[in-house]
C-alpha positions in Angstrom: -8.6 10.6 -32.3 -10.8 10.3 -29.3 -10.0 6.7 -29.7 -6.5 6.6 -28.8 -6.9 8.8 -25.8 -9.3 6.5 -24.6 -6.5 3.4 -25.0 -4.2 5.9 -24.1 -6.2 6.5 -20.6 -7.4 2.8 -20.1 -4.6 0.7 -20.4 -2.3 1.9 -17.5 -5.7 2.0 -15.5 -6.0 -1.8 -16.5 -2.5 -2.5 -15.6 -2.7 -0.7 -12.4 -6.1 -2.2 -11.3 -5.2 -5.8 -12.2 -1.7 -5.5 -10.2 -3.5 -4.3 -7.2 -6.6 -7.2 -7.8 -4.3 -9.9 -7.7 -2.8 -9.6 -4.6 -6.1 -10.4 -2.6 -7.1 -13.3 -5.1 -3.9 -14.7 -4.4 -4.3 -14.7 -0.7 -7.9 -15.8 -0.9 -8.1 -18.7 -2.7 -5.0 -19.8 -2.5 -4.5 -20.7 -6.3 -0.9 -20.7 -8.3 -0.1 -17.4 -10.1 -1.7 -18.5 -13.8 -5.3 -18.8 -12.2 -4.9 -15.8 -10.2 -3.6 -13.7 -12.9 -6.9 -14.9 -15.5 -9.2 -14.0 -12.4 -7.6 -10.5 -12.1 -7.4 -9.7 -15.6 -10.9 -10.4 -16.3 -12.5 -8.8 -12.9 -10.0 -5.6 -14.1 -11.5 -6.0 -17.9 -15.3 -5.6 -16.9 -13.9 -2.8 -14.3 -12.9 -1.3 -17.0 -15.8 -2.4 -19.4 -18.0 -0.9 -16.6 -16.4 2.2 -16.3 -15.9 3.1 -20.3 -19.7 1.7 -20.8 -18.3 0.4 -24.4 -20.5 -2.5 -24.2 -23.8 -1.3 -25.4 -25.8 -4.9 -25.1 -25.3 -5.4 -21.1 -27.5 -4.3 -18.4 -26.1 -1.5 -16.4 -27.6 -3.7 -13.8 -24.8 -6.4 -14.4 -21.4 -3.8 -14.4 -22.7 -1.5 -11.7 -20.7 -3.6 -9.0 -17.3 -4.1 -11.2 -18.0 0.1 -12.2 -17.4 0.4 -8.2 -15.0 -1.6 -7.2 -12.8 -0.3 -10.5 -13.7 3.4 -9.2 -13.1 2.5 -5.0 -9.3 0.9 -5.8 -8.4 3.7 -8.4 -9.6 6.1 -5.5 -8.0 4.8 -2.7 -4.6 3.9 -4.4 -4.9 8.1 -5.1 -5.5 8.8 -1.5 -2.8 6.3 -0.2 -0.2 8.3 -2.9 -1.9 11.9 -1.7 -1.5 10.8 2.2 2.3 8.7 1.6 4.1 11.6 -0.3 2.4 14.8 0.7 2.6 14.8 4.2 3.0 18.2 6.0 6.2 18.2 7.8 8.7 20.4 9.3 12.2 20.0 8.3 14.0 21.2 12.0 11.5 18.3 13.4 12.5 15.8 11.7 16.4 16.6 12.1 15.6 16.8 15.4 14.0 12.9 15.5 16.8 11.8 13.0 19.5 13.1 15.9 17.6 11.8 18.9 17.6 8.5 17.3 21.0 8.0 16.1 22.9 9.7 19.2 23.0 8.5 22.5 23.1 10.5 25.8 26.8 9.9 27.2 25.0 10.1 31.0 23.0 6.6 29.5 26.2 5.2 28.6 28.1 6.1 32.0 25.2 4.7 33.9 25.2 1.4 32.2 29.2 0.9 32.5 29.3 1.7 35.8 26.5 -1.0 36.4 28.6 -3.8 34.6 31.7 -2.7 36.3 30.2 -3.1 40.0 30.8 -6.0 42.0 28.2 -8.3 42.9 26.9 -8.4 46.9 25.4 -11.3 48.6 22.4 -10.1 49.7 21.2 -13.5 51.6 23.3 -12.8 55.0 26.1 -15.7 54.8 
């Protein structure tokens, strides 16, 4: 039973950390999307090796930097969601900004037609 959660657990992790891997491969080395996608799959399998620890045979040596990097992307893609979506706000303030932007003072508008409707002066003396 343990065993499924686990799957259960791991695979959207996989998913999510070998979306957000390939990105920056991409734009690093500058390889076609087959490479890229092998290279982020397998960084995102020993990310995920290195945090499960099913591998009994490797060093912990050897996945200590993969266990980080797997644990610093899954925390900052939850701080990024916490900051993005739960952002304190007031609703009158932002009606406010919403109205400022879309409307126009008419005293702007006045000001600007009456400076297209004057006429031009010569202002070199002739």
């Amino acid at each position: 039973m343990s065993n499924n959660v686990q799957i259960i657990i791991i695979a959207p992790v996989f998913i999510v950390l070998a979306a957000i891997i390939f990105k920056p491969l991409k734009s690093a080395f500058n390889l076609d999307t087959f490479p890229t996608g092998v290279l982020s799959v397998c960084v995102s399998a020993l990310c995920i090796i290195g945090m499960s620890r099913s591998l009994k045979g490797l060093p912990w040596e050897f996945l200590l930097p993969y266990t980080v990097l797997g644990i610093a992307i899954l925390l900052m893609v939850l701080i990024s969601f916490l900051f993005n979506h739960f952002k304190p706000c007031n609703k009158h303030e932002k009606k406010k900004e919403m109205k400022s932007i879309t409307k126009t003072p008419e005293s702007h508008l006045r000001k600007e037609r009456s400076v297209r409707n004057e006429p031009k002066t010569n202002t070199t003396g002739n």
